[in-house]
DRENVEX-30306 format. One record per residue: z, x, y of N, C-alpha, C in turn. Coordinates in steps of 0.02 Angstrom, whole numbers, padded with zeros to 5 digits, always signed. Each point is the difference from the previous one (the first is absolute). Example, Ala and Ser with C-alpha at 12.3 -4.5 7.8 and 13.67 -1.06 7.14 Angstrom:
// DRENVEX-30306
+00390+00660-00284+00000-00045+00059+00000+00045+00060 -00036-00018+00053+00003+00042+00059+00037-00039+00055 
END
This chain:
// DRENVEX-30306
-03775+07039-03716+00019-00005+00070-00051-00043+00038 +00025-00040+00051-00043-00034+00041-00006+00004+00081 -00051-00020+00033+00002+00015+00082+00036-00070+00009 +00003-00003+00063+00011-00052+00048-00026-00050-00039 -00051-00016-00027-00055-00048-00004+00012-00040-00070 +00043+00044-00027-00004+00002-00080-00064+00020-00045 -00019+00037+00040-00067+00034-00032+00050+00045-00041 -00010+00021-00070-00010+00065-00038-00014+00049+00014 +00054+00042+00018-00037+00084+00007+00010+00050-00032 -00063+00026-00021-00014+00070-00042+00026+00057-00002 +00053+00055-00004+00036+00044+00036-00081+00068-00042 +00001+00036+00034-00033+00056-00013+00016+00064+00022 -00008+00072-00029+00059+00046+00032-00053+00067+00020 -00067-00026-00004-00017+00037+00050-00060-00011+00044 -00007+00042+00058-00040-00054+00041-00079+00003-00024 -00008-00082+00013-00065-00031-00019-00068-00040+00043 -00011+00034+00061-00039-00030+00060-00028-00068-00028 +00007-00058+00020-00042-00054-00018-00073+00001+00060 -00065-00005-00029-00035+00014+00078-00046-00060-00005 -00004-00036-00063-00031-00082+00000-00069+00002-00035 -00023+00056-00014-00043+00010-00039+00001-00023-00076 +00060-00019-00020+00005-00010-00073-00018-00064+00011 +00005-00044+00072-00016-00070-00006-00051-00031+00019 -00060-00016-00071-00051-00024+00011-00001-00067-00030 -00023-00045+00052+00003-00090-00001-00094+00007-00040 +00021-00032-00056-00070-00043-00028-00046-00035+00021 -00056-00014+00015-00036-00064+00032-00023-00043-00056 +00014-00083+00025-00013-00037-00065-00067-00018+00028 -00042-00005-00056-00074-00009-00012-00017-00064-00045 -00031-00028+00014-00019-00056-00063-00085+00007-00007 -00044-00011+00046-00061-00011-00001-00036+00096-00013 -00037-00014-00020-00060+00040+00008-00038+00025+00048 -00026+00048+00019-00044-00009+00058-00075-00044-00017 -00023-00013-00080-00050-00039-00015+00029-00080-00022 +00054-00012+00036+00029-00065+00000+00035-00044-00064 -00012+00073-00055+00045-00009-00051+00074+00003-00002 +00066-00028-00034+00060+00019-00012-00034+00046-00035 +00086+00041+00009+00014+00084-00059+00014-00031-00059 +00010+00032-00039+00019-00018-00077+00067-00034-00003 +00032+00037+00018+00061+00006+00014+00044-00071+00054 -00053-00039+00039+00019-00017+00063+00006-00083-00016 +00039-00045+00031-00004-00082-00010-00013-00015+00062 -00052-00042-00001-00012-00033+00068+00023-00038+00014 +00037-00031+00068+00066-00063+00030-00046-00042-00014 +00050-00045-00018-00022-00075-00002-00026-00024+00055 -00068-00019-00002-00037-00027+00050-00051-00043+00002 +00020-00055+00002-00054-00059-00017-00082+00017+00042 -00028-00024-00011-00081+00004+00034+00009-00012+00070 +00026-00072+00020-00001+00008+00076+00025+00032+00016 +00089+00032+00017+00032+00055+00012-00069+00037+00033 -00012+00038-00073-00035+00066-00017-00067+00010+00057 -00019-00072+00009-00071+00015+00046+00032-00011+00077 +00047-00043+00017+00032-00022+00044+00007+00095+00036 +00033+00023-00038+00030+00064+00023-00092+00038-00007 -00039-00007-00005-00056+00054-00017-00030-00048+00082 -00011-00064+00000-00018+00004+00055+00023-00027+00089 +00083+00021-00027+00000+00046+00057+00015+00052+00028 -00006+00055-00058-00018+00071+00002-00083+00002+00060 -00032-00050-00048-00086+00012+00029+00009-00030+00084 +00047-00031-00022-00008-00043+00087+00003+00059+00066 +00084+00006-00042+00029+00064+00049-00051+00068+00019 -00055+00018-00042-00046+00059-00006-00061-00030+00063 -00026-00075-00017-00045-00020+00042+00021+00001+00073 +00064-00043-00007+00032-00001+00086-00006+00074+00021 +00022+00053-00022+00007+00056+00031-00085+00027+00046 -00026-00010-00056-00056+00028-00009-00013-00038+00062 -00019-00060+00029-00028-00034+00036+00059+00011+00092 +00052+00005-00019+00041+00032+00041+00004+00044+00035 -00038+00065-00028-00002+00056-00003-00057+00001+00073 -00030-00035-00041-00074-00009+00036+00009-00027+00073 +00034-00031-00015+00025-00048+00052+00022+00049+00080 +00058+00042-00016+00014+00050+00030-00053+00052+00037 -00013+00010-00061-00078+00057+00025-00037-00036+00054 -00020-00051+00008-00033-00053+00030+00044-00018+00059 +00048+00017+00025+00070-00002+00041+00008-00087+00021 +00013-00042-00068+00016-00068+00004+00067-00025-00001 +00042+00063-00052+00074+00019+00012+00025+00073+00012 +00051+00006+00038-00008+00085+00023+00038+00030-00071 +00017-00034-00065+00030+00055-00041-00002-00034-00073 -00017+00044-00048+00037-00038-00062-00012+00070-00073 +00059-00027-00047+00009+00031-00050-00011-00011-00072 -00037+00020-00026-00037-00023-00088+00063+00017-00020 -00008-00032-00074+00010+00024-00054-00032+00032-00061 -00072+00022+00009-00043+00021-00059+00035+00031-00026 -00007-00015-00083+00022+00045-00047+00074-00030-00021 +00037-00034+00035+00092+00007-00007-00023-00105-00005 -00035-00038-00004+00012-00057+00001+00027-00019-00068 +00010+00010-00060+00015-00004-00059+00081+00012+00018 +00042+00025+00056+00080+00024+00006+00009-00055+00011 -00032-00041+00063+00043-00049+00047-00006-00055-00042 -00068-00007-00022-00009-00078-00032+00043-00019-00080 +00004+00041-00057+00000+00003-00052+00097+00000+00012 +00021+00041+00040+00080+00007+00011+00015-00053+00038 -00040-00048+00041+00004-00059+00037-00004-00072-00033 -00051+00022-00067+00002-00056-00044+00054+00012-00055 +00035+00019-00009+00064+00011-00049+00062-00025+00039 +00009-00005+00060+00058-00055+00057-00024-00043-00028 +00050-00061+00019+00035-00063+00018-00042-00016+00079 -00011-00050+00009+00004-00018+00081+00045-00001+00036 +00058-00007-00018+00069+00001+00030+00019+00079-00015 -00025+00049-00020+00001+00072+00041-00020+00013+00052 +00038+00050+00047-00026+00038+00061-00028+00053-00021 -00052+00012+00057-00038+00066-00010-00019+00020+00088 +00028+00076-00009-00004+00029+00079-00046+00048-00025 -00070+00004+00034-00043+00038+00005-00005+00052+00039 -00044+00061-00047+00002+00080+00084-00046-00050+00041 -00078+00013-00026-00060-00017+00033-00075+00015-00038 +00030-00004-00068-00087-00007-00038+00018-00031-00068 +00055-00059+00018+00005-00057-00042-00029-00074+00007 -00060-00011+00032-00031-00043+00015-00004-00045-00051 -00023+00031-00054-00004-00017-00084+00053-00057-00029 +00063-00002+00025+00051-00008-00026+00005-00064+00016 -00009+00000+00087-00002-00063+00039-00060-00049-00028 -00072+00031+00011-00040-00026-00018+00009-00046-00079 +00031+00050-00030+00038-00044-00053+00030-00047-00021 +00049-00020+00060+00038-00027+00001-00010-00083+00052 -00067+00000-00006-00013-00045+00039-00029+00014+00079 +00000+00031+00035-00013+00015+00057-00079+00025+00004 -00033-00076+00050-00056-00007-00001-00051+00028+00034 -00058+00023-00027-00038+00036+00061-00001-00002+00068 +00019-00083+00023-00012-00008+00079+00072+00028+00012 +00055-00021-00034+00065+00031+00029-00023+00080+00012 -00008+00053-00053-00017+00066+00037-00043+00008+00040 -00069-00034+00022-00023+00019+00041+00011-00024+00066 +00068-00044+00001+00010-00017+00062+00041+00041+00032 +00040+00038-00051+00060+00044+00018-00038+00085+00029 -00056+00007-00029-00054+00056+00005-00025-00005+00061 -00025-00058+00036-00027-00024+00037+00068-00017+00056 +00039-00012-00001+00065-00014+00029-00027-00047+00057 -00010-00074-00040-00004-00041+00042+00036-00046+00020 +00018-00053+00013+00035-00065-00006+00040-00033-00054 -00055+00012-00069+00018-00032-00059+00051+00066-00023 -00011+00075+00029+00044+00036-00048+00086-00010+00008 +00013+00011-00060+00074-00039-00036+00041+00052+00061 -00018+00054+00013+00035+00049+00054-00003-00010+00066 -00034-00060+00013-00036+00001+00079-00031+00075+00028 -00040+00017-00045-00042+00060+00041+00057+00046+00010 +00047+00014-00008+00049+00069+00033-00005+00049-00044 -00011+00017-00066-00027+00041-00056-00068+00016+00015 -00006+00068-00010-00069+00030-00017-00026-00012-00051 -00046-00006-00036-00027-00008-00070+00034+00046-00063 -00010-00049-00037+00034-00006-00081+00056+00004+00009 +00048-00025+00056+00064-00014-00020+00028-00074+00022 -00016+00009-00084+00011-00077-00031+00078-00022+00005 -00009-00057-00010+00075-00052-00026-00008-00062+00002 +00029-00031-00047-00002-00064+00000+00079-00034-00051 +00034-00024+00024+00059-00026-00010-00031-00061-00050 -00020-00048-00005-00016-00031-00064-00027+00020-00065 -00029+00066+00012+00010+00049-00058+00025+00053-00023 +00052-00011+00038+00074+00063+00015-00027+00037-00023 -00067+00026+00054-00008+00065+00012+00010+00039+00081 +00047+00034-00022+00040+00039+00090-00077+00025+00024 +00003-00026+00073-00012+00037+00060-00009+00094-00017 -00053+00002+00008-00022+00084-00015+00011+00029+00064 +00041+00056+00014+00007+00047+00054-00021+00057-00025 -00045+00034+00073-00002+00063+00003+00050+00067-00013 +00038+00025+00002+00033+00034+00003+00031+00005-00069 -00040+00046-00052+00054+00030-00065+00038-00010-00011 -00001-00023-00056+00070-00017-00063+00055-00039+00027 -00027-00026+00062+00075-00057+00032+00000-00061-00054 -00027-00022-00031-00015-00047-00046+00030+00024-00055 +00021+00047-00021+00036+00016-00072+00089-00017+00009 +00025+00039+00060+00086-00028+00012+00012-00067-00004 -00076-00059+00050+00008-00046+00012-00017-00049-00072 -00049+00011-00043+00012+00007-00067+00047-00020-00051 +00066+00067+00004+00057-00007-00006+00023-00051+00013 +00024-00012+00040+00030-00050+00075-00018-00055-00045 -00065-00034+00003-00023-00054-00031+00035+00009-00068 -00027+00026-00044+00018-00002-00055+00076-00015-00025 +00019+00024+00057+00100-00003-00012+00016-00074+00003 -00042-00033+00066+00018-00061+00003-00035-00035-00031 -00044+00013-00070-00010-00053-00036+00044+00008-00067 +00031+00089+00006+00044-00018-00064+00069-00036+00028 +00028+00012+00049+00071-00042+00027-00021-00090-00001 -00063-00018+00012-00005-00067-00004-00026-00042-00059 +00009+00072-00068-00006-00024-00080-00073-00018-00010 -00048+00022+00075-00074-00039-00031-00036+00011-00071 -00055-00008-00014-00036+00021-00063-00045+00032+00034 -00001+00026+00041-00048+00045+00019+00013+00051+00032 -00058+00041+00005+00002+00072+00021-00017+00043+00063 -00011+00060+00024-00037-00009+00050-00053+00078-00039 -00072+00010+00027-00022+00056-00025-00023+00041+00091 +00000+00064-00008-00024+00031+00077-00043+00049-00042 -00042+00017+00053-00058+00017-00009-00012+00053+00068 -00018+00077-00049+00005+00045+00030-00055+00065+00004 -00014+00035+00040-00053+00063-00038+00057+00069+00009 -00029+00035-00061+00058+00090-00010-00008+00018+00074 -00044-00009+00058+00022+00038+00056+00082-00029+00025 -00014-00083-00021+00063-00021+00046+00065+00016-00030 +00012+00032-00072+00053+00005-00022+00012+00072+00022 -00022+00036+00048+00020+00051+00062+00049-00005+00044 -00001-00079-00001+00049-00030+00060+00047-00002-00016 +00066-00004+00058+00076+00017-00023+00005-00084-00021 -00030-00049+00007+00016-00081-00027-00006-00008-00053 -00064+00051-00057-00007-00013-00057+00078+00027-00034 +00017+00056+00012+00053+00026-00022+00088-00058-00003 -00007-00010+00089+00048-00061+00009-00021-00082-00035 -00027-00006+00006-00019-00051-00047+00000-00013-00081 -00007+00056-00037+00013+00008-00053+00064+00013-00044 +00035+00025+00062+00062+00020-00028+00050-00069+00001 -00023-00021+00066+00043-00055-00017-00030-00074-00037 -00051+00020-00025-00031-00062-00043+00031+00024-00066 +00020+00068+00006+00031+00025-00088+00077-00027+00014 +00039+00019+00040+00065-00014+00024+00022-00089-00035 -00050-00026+00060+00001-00070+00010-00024-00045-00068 -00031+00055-00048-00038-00041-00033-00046-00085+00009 -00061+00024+00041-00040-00064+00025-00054+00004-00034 -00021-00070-00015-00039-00009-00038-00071+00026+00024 -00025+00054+00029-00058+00038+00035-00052+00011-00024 -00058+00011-00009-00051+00043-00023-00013+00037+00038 -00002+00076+00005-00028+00042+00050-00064+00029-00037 -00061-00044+00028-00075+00034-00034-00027+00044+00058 -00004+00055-00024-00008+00065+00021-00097+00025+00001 -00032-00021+00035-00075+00009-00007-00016+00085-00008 +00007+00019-00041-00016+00082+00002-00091+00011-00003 +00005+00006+00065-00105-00001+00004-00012+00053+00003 +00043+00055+00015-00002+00068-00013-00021+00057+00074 -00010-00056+00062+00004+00016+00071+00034-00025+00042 +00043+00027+00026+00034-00033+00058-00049+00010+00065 -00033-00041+00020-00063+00003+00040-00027+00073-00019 +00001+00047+00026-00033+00068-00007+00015+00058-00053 +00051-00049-00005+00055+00061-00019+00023-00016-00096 -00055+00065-00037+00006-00015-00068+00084-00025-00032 -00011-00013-00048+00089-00022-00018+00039+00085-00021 -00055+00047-00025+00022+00080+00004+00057+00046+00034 -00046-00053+00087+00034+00035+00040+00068-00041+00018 +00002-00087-00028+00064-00027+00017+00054+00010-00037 +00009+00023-00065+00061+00007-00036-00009+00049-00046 +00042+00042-00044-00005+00039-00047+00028-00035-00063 +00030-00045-00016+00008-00041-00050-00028-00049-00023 +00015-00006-00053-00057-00054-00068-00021-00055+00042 +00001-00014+00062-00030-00059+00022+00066-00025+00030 -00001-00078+00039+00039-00035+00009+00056+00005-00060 -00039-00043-00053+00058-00028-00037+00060+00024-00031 +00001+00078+00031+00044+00034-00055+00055+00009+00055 -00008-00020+00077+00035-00026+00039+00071-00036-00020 -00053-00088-00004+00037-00041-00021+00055+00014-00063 -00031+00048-00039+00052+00016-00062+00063+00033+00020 -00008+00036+00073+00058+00028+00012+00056-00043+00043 -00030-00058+00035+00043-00052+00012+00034-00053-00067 -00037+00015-00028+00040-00038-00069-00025-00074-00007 -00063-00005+00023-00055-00051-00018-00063+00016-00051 +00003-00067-00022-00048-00012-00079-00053+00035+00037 -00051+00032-00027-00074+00034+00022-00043-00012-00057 -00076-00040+00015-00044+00046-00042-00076+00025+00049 -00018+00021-00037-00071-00001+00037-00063-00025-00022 -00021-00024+00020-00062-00043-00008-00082+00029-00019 -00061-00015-00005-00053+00039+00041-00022-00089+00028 +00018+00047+00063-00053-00074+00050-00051-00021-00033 -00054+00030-00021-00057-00015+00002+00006-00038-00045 +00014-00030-00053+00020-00040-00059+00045-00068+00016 -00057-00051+00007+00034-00060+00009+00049-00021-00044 -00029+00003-00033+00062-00037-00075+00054+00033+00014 +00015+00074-00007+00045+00043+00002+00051-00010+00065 -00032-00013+00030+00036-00006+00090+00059-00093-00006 -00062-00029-00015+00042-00079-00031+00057+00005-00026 -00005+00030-00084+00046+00021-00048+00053+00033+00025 -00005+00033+00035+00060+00048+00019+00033-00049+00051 -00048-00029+00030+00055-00046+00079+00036-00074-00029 -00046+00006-00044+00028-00070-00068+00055+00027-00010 +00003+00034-00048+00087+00053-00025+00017+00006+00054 +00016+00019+00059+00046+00042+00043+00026-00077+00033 -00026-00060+00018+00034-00049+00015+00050-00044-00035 -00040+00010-00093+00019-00040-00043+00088+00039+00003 -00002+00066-00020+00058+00023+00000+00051+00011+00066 -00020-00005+00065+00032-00031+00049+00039-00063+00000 -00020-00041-00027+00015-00086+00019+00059+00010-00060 -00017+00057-00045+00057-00009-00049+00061+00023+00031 +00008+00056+00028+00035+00048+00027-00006+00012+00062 -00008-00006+00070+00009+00013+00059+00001+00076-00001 -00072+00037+00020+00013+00065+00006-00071+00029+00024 -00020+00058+00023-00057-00011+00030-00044+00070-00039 -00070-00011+00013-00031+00016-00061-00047+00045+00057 -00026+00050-00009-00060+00039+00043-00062+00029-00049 -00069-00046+00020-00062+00012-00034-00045+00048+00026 -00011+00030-00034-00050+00068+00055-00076-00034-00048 -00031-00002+00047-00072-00013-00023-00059+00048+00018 -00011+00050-00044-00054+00082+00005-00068-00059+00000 -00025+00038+00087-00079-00036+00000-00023+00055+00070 -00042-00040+00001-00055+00041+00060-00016-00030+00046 -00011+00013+00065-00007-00033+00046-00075+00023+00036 -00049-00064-00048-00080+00037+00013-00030-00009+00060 +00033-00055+00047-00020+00008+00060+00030+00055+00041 -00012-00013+00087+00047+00022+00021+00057-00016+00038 +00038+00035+00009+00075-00033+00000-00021-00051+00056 -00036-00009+00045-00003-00054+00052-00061-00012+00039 -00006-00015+00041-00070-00018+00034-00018+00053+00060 +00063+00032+00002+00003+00049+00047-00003+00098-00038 -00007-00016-00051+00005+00071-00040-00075-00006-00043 -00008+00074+00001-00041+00036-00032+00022+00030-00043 -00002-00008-00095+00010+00045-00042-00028+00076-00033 -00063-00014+00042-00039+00053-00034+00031+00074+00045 +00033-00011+00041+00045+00043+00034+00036+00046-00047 +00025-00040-00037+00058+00036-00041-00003-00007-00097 -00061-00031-00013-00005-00004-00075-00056-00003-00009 -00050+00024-00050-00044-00006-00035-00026-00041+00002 -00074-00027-00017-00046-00038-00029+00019-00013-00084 -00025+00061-00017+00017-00001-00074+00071-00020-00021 +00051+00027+00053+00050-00051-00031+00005-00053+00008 -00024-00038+00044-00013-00077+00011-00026-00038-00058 -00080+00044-00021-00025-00019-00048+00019-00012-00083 +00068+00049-00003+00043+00015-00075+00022-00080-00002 +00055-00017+00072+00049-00051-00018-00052-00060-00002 -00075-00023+00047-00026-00077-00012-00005+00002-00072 -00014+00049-00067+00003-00020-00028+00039-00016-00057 +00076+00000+00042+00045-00057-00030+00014-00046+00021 -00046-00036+00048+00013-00055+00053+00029-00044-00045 +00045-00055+00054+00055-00029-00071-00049-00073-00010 -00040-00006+00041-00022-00076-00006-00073+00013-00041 -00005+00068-00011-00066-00005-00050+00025-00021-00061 +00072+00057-00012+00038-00009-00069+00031-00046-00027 +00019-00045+00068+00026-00082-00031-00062-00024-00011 -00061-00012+00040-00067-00040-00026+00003+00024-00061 -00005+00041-00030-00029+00018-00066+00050-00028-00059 +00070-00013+00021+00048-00004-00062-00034-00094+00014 -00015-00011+00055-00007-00086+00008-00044-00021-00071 -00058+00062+00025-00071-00031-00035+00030+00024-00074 +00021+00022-00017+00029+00025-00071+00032-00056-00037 +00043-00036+00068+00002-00052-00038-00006-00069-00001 -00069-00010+00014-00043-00050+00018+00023-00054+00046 +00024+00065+00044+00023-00050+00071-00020-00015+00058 -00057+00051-00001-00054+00003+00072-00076+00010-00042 -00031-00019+00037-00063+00024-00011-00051+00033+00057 -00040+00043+00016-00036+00027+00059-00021-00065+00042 -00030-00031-00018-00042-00062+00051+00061-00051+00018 +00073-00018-00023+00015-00021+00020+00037+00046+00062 +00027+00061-00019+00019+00048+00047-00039+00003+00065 -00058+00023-00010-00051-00015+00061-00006-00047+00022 +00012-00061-00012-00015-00047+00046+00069-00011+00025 +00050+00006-00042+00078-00002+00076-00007+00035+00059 -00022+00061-00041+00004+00049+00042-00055-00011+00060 -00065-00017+00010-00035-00027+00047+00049-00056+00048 +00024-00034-00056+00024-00082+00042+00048+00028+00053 +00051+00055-00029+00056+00052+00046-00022+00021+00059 -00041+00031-00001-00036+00041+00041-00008-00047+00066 -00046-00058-00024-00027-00043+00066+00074-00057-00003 +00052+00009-00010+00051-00057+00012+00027+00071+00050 +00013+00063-00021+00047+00056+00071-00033-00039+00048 -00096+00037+00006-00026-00007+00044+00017-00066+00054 +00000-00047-00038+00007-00069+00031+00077+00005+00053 +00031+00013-00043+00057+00009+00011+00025+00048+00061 -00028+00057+00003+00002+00041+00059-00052-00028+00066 -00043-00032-00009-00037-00032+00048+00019-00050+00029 +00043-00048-00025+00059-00040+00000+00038+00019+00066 +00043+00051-00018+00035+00018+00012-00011+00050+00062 -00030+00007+00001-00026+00067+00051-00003-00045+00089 -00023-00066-00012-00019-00052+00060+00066-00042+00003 +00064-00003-00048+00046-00013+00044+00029+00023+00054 +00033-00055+00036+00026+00026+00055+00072+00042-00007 +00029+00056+00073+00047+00047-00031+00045-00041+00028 +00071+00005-00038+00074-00018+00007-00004-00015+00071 +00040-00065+00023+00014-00007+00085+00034+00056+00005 -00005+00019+00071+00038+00076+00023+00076-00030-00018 +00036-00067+00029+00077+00001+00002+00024+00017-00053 -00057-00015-00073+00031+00021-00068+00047+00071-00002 -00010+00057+00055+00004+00078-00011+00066+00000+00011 +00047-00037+00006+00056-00016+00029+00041-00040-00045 -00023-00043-00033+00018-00033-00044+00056+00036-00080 +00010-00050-00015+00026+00029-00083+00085+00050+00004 +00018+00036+00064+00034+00056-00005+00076-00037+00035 +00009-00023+00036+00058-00064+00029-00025-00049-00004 +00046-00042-00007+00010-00089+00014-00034-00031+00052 +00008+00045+00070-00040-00016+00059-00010+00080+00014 -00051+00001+00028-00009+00085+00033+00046-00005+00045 +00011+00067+00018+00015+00009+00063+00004-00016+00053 +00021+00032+00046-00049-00004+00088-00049+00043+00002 +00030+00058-00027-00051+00054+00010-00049+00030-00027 -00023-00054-00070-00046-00003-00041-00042-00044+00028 +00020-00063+00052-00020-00036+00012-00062+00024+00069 +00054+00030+00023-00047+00043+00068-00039+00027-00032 -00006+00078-00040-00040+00012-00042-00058-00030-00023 +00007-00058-00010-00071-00044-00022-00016-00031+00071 +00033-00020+00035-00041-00016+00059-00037+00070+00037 +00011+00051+00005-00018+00042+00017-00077+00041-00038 +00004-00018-00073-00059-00015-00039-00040-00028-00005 +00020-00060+00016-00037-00056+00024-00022-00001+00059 +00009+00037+00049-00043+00014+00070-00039+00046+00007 +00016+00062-00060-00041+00051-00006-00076-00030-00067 +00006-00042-00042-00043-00013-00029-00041-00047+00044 +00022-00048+00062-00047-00033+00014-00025+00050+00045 +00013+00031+00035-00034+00057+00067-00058+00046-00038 +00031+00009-00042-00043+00034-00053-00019-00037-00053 -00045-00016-00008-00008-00048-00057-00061+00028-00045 -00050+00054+00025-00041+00027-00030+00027+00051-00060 +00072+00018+00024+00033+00033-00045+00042+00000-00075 -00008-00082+00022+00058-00042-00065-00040-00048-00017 +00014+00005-00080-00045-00079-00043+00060-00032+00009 +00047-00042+00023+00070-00036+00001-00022-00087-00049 +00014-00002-00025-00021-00080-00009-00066-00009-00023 -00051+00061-00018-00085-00006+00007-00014+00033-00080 -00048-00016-00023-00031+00007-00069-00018+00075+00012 -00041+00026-00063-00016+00064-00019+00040+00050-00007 -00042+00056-00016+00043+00049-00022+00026+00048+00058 +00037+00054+00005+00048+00060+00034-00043+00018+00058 
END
């Protein structure tokens, strides 16, 4: 006998509670935590440049933060969000696309972009929200976009990026492209009623999607314990009737491999694929949170040491692809090119005010128009109050 669907169904004659416990998703592993493969494991094909290409800009993405961070504390930008610990998700699943993939980011995929071409002065202009930024200053920090590397515009507001996702993805399978789109998510946001709507109809629709699922194991405060009682995300997706596996973030190779497969078998078939990637999120969730609130030291201290960029260095040097002194000295050269770069950037001038108006109609308004004149009388009367047009920081 069959449902609606032509699914196969089982008749059974007496009752049998299903409660989801029987369904436990695997995590694929390749590396070691001492930067060895398992016995058992093949490492993706990855030529040398690839391989360092993706290692440094894992390191990039770790330095920017770091110097970012600082930045904030120092109140040069009023906000920003690391990635410690999770840079091995964005970059390694970013280098397995096409350039002619889309990718819609939550907000601690910096990695991906940085990847993808997008140059130090471009983020720190967008951080800095000056003139040069691609947004004209109307974004708060780290929400990126840049359309020549079809990477979407990052918004605030949860999991709106997964329906819209969909959306994309549909219209690159109706227009036969060879490409895909991947979204990029953390387990708090699959809370939201969009992850749910979005998925269903990426299964419906069959679109060529990636839904990578950042499982860092906090939704800001809030352990993943207290967010769900089932195997994680991915056992979700299994009940919409999408491919699932799960990953461990922290494992570059492993994170690649899997986003390698999940596209390769897309482009064959139009259908959408959801990656859960198990990692830790060693900073804290933002510039505005305190972790030691709600977790351990010692647990902090368990996960650095699976940091994923120690464990890719080590498979490098294994196989005589890095060496320490050349490492250190990128890594110096990095350091003072941010610096440069945020100093740069910090003494441009901010977006002309008429820009704030711009982008949304053909011509503004009238009454957008008043609006800015009315801004414009209050910034010059007051002028001690507003940097309008003037260098430095907030």
């Amino acid at each position: 006998m069959t449902n609606p669907n032509n699914a196969t169904i089982t008749m059974v004659h007496r009752v049998r509670f299903v409660d989801g416990h029987g369904l436990t998703i695997p995590t694929f592993r390749l590396l070691k935590d001492d930067g060895h493969l398992y016995a058992d494991a093949t490492a993706p094909e990855l030529d040398k440049d690839r391989a360092l290409a993706m290692y440094h800009s894992m390191v990039a993405t770790r330095l920017l933060d770091e110097r970012m961070l600082a930045a904030q504390r120092q109140g040069r930008i009023s906000f920003y969000l690391q990635s410690l610990g999770e840079e091995a998700q964005a970059v390694a699943s970013a280098a397995a696309l096409a350039p002619q993939d889309m990718i819609l980011a939550q907000y601690r995929e910096q990695g991906a972009l940085l990847h993808r071409g997008f140059t130090l002065d471009q983020f720190m202009n967008q951080l800095f929200s000056n003139a040069d930024d691609l947004g004209k200053g109307r974004q708060m920090p780290v929400h990126y976009g840049c359309r020549e590397l079809n990477f979407m515009t990052i918004s605030s507001p949860l999991a709106t990026q997964i329906p819209q996702a969909t959306g994309f993805a549909y219209g690159q399978r109706l227009a036969d492209e060879q490409s895909i789109t991947l979204c990029y998510f953390g387990e708090g946001a699959a809370s939201e009623g969009d992850f749910h709507a979005g998925l269903n109809m990426a299964a419906v629709l069959k679109t060529p999607v990636i839904f990578f699922c950042r499982n860092n194991g906090y939704a800001i405060s809030t352990p993943a314990s207290e967010q769900f009682v089932g195997d994680g995300i991915a056992s979700r997706a299994v009940g919409y009737g999408i491919r699932t596996l799960r990953v461990d973030g922290a494992d570059t190779l492993a994170v690649y491999e899997a986003t390698r497969q999940a596209r390769e078998l897309m482009l064959k078939e139009p259908q959408p694929v959801l990656i859960e990637a198990m990692s830790y999120r060693l900073g804290a969730h933002s510039s505005s949170d305190d972790p030691s609130g709600y977790r351990s030291q010692q647990e902090e201290e368990r996960w650095r040491k699976r940091d994923p960029i120690g464990r890719y260095r080590l498979w490098l040097q294994h196989q005589g692809w890095l060496n320490e002194e050349d490492d250190r000295r990128q890594t110096d050269a990095l350091r003072r090119q941010i610096l440069e770069a945020m100093k740069l950037a910090e003494q441009r001038p901010r977006p002309p005010l008429e820009s704030i108006i711009e982008d949304v109609y053909a011509s503004p308004p009238a009454y957008l128009e008043r609006q800015l004149e009315q801004l414009e009388r209050q910034t010059t009367v007051h002028p001690e109050h507003y940097s309008v047009g003037q260098g430095g920081g907030r």
